[in-house]
N, C-alpha and C positions, 0 to 999 in steps of 0.2 A: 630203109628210111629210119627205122627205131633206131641203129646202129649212128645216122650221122645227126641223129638229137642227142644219143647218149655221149656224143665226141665234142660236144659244146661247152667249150672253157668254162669253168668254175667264175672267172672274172664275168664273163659276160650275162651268166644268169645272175650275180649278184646286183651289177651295173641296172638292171632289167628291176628286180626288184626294188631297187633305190629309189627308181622311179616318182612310184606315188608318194613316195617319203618328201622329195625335192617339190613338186608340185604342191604338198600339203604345204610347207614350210615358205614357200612363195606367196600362199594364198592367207599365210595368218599374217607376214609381212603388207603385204595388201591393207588387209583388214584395220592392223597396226595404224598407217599411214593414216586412211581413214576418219580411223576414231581420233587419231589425233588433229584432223585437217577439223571435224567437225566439234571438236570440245574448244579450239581456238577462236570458230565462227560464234556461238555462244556464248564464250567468254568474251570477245571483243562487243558482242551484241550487249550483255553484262553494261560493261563498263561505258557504253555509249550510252546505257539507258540512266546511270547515274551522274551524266551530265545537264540532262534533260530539266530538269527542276531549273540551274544556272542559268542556263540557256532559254525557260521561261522569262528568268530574273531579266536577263541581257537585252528581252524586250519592253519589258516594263522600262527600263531605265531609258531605253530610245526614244518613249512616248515622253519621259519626264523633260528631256532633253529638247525634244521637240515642240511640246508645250509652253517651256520655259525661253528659248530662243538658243539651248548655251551651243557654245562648241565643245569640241572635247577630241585632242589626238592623244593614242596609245604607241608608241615607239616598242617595236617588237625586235632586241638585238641578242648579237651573240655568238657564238661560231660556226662553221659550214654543220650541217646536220646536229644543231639542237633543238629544236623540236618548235621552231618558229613557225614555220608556213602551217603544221600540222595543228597547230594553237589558232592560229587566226582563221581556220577553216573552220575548225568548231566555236569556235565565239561567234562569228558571222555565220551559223548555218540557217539559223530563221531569222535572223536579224529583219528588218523591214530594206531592200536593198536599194529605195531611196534616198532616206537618209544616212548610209554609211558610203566608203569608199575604202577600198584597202591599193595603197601605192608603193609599187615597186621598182624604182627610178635604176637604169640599165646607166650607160656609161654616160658622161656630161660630155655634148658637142662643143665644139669650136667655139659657138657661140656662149655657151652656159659658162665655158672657160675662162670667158672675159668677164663675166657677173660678178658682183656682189654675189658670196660661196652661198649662202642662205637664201638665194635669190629664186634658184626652180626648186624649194622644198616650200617656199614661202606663197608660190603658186599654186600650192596643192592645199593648203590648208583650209579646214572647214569652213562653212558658212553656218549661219545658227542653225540649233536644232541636229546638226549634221556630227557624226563620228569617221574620221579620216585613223587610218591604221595604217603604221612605216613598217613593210618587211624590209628591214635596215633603212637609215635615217641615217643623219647629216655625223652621225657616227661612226659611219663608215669613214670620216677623213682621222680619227682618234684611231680605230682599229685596221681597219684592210690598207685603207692609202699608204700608212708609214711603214708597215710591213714589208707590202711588195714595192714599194718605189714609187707611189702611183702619186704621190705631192712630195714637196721639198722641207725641208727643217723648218722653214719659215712660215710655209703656210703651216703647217701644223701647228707650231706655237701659237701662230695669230688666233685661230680656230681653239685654242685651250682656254684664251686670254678669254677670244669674247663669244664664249657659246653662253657659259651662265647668266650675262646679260643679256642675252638675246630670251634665252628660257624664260627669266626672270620677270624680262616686261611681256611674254607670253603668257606669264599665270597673271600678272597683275592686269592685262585686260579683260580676264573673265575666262579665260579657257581650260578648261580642266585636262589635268597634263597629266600624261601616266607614263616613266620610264620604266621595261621591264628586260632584263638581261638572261638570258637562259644561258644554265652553266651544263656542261655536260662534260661528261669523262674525258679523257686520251681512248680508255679503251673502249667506253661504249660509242666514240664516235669512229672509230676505227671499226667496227663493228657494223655501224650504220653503212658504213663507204663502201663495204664488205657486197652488202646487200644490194646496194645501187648497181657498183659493178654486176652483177650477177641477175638482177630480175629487170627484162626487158624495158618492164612499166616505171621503169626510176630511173634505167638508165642517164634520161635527158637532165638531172636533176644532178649528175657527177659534171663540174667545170672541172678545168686546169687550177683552178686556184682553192677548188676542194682537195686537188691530190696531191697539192704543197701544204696542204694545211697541218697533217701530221707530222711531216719535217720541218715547219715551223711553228711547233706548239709552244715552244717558251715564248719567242717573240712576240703571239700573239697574247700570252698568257701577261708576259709584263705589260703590253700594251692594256690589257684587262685593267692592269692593276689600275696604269697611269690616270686613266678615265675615270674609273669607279673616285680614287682619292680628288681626284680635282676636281669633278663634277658632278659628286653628290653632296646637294644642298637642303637645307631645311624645307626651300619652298619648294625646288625640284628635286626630287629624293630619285633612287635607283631603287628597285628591287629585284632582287636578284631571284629567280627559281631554277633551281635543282631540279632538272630535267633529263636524268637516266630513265626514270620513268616516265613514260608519255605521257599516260592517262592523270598519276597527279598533277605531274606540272601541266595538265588543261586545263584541271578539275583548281587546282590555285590559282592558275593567271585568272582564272575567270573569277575567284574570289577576289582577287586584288581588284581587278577594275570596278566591280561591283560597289567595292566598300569606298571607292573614289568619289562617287558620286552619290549625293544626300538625297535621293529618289524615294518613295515610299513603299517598301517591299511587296512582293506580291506573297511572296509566304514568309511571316516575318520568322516562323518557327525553324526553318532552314537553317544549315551550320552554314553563318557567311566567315568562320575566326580560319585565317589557314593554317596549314599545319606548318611549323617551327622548324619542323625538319626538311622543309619543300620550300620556304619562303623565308630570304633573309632579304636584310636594308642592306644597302650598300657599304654604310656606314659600318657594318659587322662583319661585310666580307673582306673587306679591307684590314677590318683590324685581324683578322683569322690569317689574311695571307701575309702580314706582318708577322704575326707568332710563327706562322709557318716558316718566311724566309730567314728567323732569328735561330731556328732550331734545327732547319735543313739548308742554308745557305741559301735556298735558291726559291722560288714559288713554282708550283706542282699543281694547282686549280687551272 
């Protein structure tokens, strides 16, 4: 017996040895994984708690609203995966959910096709007191329709000619109007799409027309532009948020709406000024993608 333990390849009592080496080294990757799933859960905890004060604010302003009779719609636009639906879940997380509504209008039937275009967007809008919120709006015939085909030259144009008018006697009846465009990379939206594809719970949230979105990112980008230059006006302005990061661009759209309405603060000591680098006017992103296209030929936002 001693003789066929001493005939025991060299390979295999090392192999043997290694052993608890490979399992030690499993177990610190482990541990690894871990600490990094739970420093992510605290920091996401973090940063939701520094919305919490806003999110105080977003109620006070509902009571003011309510009190006062006004209306008030926020238009939430942008490209597939910039951080819109995830913006309007935390603005509306304690909201009062009677007086708000958030609307997300799927394809126009047969019927809505023969309408006046402003016609089912104009069915949705507030009654007093009430805040109505567009995950995309009558904007989508400026952005997505001319893209993919989905309207003709014509009606585009008509819809350029008379949206500012439409807008315009919408602030002049009393309704407090908020355009907000979230901008977000090539590659951190690539990135986003990344994700979707790959974690079950988002799957549902990848279309066909999210997976044309990065081979069509100029088109959409110039369409960007055409929108912002013709349809940001003194009374109806755009602003634009810089949304690679989530958590500020929640933490500014929520400043933006705030500062929209002349409510009486609940903490007036609160930072409501947003940051400069997260929030621009239309008017500025316009003239930026101007310099840009004079210096690279082309626009890149």
């Amino acid at each position: 017996m001693s003789e066929n333990i001493n005939q025991i390849p060299d390979a295999d009592v090392k192999q043997n040895q290694a052993m608890p080496d490979i399992e030690t080294e499993q177990a610190k990757k482990e541990i690894q994984v871990m600490q990094k799933s739970v420093k992510k859960i605290f920091s996401k905890r973090y940063l939701e708690k520094q919305l919490k004060p806003y999110q105080a604010e977003l109620i006070k302003m509902q009571q003011y609203l309510e009190a006062t009779n006004t209306r008030m719609i926020i238009l939430f636009e942008g490209r597939d995966a910039s951080g819109k639906g995830g913006t309007i879940r935390r603005v509306t997380r304690y909201m009062n959910e009677k007086n708000y509504r958030i609307v997300a209008l799927g394809k126009p039937t047969e019927q809505q096709r023969s309408q006046w275009f402003f016609q089912k967007y104009v069915e949705q809008f507030p009654h007093g007191g009430e805040v109505v919120l567009f995950d995309r709006s009558w904007y989508n015939r400026a952005m997505v329709e001319p893209v993919f085909g989905f309207c003709t030259d014509k009606e585009y144009k008509n819809f350029m000619k008379g949206v500012k008018g439409f807008e315009k006697d919408l602030v002049r009846q009393g309704t407090i109007f908020v355009k907000l465009y979230f901008s977000v990379s090539k590659k951190e939206q690539a990135k986003r799409f990344d994700r979707r594809k790959n974690d079950p719970l988002r799957q549902w949230k990848l279309s066909e027309v999210d997976i044309q979105a990065q081979e069509r990112w100029d088109d959409f980008t110039n369409q960007k532009y055409e929108m912002l230059h013709h349809t940001h006006t003194s009374r109806t302005p755009w602003t634009v948020i810089r949304s690679n990061d989530k958590h500020l661009a929640r933490l500014n759209a929520m400043k933006t709406i705030l500062n929209a309405v002349p409510y009486e603060r609940l903490d007036p000591t609160l930072n409501f000024v947003p940051d400069h680098k997260v929030v621009i006017s239309g008017a500025r992103e316009v003239e930026m993608m101007e310099a840009e296209l004079l210096k690279k030929g082309r626009f890149t936002r």
